[in-house]
C-alpha positions in Angstrom: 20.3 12.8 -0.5 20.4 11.3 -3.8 17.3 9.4 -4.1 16.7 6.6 -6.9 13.1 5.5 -6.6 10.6 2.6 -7.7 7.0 4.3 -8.1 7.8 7.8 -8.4 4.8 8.6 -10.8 2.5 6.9 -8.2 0.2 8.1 -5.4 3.0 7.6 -3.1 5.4 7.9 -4.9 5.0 11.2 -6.6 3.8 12.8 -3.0 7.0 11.3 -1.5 8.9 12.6 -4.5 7.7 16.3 -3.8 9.0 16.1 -0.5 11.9 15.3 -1.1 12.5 17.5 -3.9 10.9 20.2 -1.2 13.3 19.2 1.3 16.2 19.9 -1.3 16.8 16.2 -2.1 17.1 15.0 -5.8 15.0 12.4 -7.1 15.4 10.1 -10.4 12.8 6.8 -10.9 11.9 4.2 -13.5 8.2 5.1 -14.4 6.1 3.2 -16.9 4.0 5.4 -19.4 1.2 6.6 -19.4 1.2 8.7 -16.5 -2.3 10.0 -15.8 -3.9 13.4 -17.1 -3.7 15.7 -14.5 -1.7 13.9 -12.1 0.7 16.4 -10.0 4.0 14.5 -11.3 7.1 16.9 -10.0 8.8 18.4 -13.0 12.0 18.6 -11.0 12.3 14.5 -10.8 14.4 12.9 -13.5 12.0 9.8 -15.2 13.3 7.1 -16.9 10.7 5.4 -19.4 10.6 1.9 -18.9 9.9 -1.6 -16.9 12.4 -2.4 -14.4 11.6 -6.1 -15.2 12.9 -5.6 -18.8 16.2 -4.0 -17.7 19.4 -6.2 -17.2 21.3 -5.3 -13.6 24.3 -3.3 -15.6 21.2 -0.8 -16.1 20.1 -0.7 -13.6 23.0 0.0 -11.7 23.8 2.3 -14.3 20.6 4.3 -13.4 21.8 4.3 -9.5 25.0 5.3 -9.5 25.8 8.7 -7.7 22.5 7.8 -5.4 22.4 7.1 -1.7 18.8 6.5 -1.2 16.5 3.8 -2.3 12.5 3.9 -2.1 10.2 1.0 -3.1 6.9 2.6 -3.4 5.5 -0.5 -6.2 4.1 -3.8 -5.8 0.6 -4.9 -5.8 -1.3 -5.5 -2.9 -4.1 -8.3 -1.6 -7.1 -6.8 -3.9 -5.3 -7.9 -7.0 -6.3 -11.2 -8.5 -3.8 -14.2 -9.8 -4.4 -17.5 -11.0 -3.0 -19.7 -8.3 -1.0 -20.0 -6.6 -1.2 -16.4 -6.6 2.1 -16.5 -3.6 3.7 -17.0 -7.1 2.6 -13.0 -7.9 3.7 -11.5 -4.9 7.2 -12.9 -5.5 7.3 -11.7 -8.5 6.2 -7.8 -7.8 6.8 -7.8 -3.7 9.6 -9.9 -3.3 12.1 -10.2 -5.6 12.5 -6.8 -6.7 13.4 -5.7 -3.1 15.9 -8.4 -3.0 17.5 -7.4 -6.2 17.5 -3.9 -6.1 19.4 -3.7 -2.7 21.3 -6.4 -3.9 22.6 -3.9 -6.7 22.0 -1.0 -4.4 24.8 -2.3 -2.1 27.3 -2.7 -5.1 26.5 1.0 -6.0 26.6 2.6 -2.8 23.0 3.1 -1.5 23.2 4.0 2.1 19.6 4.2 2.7 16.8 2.1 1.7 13.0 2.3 2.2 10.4 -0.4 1.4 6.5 0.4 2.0 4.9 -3.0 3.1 2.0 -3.6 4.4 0.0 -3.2 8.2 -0.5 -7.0 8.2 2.6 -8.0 8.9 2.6 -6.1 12.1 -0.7 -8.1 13.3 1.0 -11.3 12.3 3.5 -10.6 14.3 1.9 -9.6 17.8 -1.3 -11.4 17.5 0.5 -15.0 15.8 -2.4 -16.9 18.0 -4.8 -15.8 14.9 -1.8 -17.6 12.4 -2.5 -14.7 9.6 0.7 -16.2 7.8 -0.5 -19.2 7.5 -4.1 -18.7 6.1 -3.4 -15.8 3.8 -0.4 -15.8 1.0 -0.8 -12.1 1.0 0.5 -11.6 4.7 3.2 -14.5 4.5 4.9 -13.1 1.4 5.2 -10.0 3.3 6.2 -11.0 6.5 9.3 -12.5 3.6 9.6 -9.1 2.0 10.4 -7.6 5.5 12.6 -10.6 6.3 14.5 -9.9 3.0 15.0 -6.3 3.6 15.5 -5.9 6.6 18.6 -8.7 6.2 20.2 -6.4 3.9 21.4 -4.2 7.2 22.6 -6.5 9.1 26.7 -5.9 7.7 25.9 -2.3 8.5 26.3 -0.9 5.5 23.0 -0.3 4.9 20.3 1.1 6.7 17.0 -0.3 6.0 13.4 1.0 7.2 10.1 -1.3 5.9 7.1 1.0 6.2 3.7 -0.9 7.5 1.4 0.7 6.3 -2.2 0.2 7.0 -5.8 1.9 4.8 -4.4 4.9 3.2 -6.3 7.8 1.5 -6.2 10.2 -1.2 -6.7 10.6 -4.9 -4.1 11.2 -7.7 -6.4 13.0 -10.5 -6.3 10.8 -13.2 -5.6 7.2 -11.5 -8.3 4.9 -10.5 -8.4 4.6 -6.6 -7.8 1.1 -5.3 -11.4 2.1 -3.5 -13.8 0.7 -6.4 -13.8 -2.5 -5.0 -15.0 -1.2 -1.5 -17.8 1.0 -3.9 -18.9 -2.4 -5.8 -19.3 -4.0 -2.2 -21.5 -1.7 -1.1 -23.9 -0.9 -4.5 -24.6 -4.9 -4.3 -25.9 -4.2 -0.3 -28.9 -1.9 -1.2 -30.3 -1.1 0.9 -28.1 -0.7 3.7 -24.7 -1.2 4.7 -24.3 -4.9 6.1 -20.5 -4.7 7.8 -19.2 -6.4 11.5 -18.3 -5.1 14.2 -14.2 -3.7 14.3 -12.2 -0.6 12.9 -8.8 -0.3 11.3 -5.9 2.4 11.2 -5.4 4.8 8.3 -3.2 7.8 6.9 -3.9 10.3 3.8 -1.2 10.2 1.2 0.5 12.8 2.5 1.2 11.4 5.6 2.8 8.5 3.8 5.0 10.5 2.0 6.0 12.0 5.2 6.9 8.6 6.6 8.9 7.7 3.5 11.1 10.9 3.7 11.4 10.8 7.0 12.2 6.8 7.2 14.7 7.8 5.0 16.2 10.6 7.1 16.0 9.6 10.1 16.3 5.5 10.2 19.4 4.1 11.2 19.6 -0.1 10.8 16.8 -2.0 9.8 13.4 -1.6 11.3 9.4 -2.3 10.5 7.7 0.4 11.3 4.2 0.2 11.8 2.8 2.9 10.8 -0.7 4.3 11.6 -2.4 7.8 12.5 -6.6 7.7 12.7 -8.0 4.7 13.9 -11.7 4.8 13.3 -14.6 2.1 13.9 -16.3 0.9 10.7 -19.4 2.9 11.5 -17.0 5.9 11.9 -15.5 5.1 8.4 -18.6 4.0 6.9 -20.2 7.3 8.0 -18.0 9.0 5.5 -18.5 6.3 2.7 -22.2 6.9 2.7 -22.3 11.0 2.3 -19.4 11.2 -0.2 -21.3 8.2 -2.3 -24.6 11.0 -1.9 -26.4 8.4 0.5 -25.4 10.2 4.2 -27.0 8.2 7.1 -27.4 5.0 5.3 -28.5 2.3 7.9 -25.7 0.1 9.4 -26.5 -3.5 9.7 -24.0 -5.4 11.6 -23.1 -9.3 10.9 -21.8 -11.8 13.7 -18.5 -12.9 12.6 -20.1 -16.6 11.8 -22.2 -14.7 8.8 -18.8 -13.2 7.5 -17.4 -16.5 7.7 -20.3 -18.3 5.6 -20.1 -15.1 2.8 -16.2 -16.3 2.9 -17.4 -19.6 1.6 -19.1 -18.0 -1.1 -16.5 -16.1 -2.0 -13.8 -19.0 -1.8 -16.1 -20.7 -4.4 -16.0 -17.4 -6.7 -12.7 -17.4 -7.0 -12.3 -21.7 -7.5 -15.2 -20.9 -10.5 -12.7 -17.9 -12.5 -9.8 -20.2 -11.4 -8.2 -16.9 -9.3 -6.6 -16.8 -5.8 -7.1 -14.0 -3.5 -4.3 -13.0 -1.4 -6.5 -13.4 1.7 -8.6 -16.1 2.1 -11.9 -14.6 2.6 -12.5 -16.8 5.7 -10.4 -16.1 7.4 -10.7 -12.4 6.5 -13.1 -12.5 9.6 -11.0 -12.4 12.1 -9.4 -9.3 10.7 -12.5 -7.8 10.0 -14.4 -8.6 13.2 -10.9 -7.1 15.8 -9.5 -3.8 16.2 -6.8 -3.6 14.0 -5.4 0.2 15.4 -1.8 1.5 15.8 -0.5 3.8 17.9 0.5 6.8 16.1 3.8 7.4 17.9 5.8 5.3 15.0 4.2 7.6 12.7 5.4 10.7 14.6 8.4 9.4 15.1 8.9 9.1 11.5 7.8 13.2 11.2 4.3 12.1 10.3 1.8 15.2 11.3 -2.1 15.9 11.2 -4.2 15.7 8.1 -7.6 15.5 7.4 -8.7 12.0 7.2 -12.1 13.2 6.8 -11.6 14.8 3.3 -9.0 12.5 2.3 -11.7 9.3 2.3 -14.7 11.9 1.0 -12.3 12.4 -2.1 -10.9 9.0 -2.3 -15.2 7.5 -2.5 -16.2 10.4 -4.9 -13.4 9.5 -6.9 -14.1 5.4 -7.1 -17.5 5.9 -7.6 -16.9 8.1 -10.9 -14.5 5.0 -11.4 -17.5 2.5 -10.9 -20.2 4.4 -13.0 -17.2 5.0 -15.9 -17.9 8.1 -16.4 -14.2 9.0 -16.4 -11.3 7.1 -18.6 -8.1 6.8 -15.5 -5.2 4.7 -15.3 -5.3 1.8 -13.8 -2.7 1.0 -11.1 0.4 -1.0 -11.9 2.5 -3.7 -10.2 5.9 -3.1 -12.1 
C-alpha cells in the first residue's frame, strides 16, 4: 500500500508509520514543524512541511495521488479547552477534515481509509439510556465524525474503518504527554488519592499502531471498531500512577458518585469564570467515571493487536508528565492540525 497520512510525526502516527514502512508499505504525510528532539520519526517516510488547513484541495490532491490508503491520526480530543461553544472546535479539527479528505481521497483513488476516534462513541451507542451525546459535545461530534466516515463506504468504493479508541499509553521523547492533566489532579489531592469507584480500557502506543495498520489491511466496508486490550479498575491504574510519580502505596479514598457530581459543579463554574467549554460536562463525567467502561479485546485482535506491557507503558507515560508538570524539560506540545 501507498499510504498518505494526517499525523505521521505524532505518537500514533509515527508508530503506525514504522509499521507500515516495516511491513514494506510506503508512507508520505503533512507534518507541522517542529518535530520534537529525540522523537523516533521514520527516515524512510516522505514529510511534507505544512498545515493542511492552509492548503487549497488541488494540493492536496496533488500530495495524494498514486496513494491508496488514508490514515487520520490528528484532531484534538476532550482535554482541550475552547471558548464556547467549543462543538464549534471539534468541527473544525475532528470533523471536517475527515469529510474533506475522503471527499478528495475518492477523486484520487484512495481505496482504504482509517480514522482514529474515540472509545465514547461506542458507550454512547450501547449504553444510550446514560444519553452521553446529549450531555457532552465531545461524544456527539464524534458519534458525527463516525457517521461521516463511515458514509463514505457506502458506494463501495471505499473501505472505511473508524478506530475507537479508549486510554492509550506511551511516550514520544520529546512531546508532552496528554497525562499532565491527570498529574495536576492528583498534586492538588495531597494527601491521598480521592477517585470513585469504576475502571476503563487501555492500549500502549504500539498496539494502536497495530490496529491502524491492520484496520487498514484487513477492513473491508465501513466499520467502528471498538478497540480495547487491558481493562483495569482505578485502584489497579492508580497503583501505577502512585510508584512512577515516587509516591507507591498512596492511600485511595473513594467518593460516592453524588461528591463527583457536586466537584462537577465547581468545575462547570471554572470554566463559565475563563469563558471556556469543556468537551465533557464535568457532571455528567460521573456516570462515566463511576461504571465500567471495558472492551472486549477480540476487536483489537481481530485487528492484529498483540500483548504489550501496559504496566511500563503508563510508568513511562506518569514519569514523563510529571517532568512535564515540574518543567524541568522544554517538549512540544501536541497539536490539533
Amino acid at each position: 500500500m501507498n499510504v498518505f497520512m494526517i499525523g505521521g510525526t505524532g505518537l500514533l502516527g509515527s508508530a503506525a508509520a514504522q509499521i507500515f514502512i516495516d511491513r514494506g508499505h510506503t508512507v508520505k504525510s503533512i507534518a507541522l514543524p517542529p518535530l520534537p528532539a529525540g522523537a523516533p520519526i521514520p527516515e524512510e517516510m516522505e514529510l511534507v512541511w505544512g498545515n493542511y488547513f492552509d492548503m487549497s484541495d488541488d494540493e492536496l490532491k496533488e500530495m495524494m495521488k498514486g496513494c491508496d490508503t488514508f490514515v487520520f491520526a490528528a484532531g484534538v480530543d476532550e482535554r482541550v479547552e475552547f471558548p464556547a461553544p467549543v462543538y464549534e472546535a471539534y468541527k473544525k479539527y475532528n470533523i471536517e477534515p475527515v469529510r474533506r479528505f475522503l471527499t478528495l481521497g475518492k477523486e484520487v483513488g484512495i481505496k482504504h481509509a482509517v480514522v482514529l476516534g474515540s472509545y465514547f462513541s461506542y458507550f454512547a451507542k450501547h449504553f444510550p439510556e446514560l444519553e452521553l451525546t446529549k450531555k457532552h459535545p465531545y461524544i456527539r461530534s464524534r458519534i458525527e465524525q463516525e457517521n461521516v466516515a463511515v458514509s463514505f463506504a457506502k458506494d463501495g468504493t471505499m473501505d472505511v474503518a473508524v478506530l475507537e479508541l479508549p486510554y492509550i499509553f506511551g511516550t514520544q521523547p520529546g512531546r508532552k504527554p496528554v497525562w499532565v492533566i491527570l498529574i495536576e489532579q492528583l498534586a492538588r489531592m495531597k494527601p491521598v488519592t480521592m477517585y470513585p469507584q469504576g475502571g476503563t480500557t487501555m492500549l500502549t502506543v504500539r498496539q494502536v499502531a497495530q490496529a491502524i495498520v491492520g484496520a487498514a489491511e484487513k477492513n473491508k466496508g465501513g466499520w467502528c471498531y471498538p478497540i480495547g486490550f487491558y481493562n483495569l479498575t482505578w485502584d489497579q491504574f492508580l497503583s501505577i500512577v502512585h510508584a512512577a510519580m515516587g509516591k507507591p502505596g498512596r492511600k485511595i479514598v473513594h467518593i460516592a458518585k453524588w461528591m463527583f457530581q457536586v466537584f462537577g459543579l465547581t468545575m462547570r463554574k471554572e470554566y463559565a469564570d475563563r469563558n471556556v467549554e469543556g468537551g465533557i460536562d464535568p457532571v455528567g463525567l460521573a456516570d462515566i467515571m463511576c461504571m465500567n467502561t471495558w472492551i472486549d479485546r477480540k476487536w483489537a485482535a481481530s485487528l492484529g493487536v498483540t500483548e504489550d506491557d501496559i504496566t511500563a507503558a503508563i510508568y513511562d507515560s506518569v514519569k514523563l508528565s510529571v517532568i512535564a508538570y515540574e518543567g524541568t524539560q522544554e517538549l512540544v506540545e501536541m497539536k490539533g492540525e
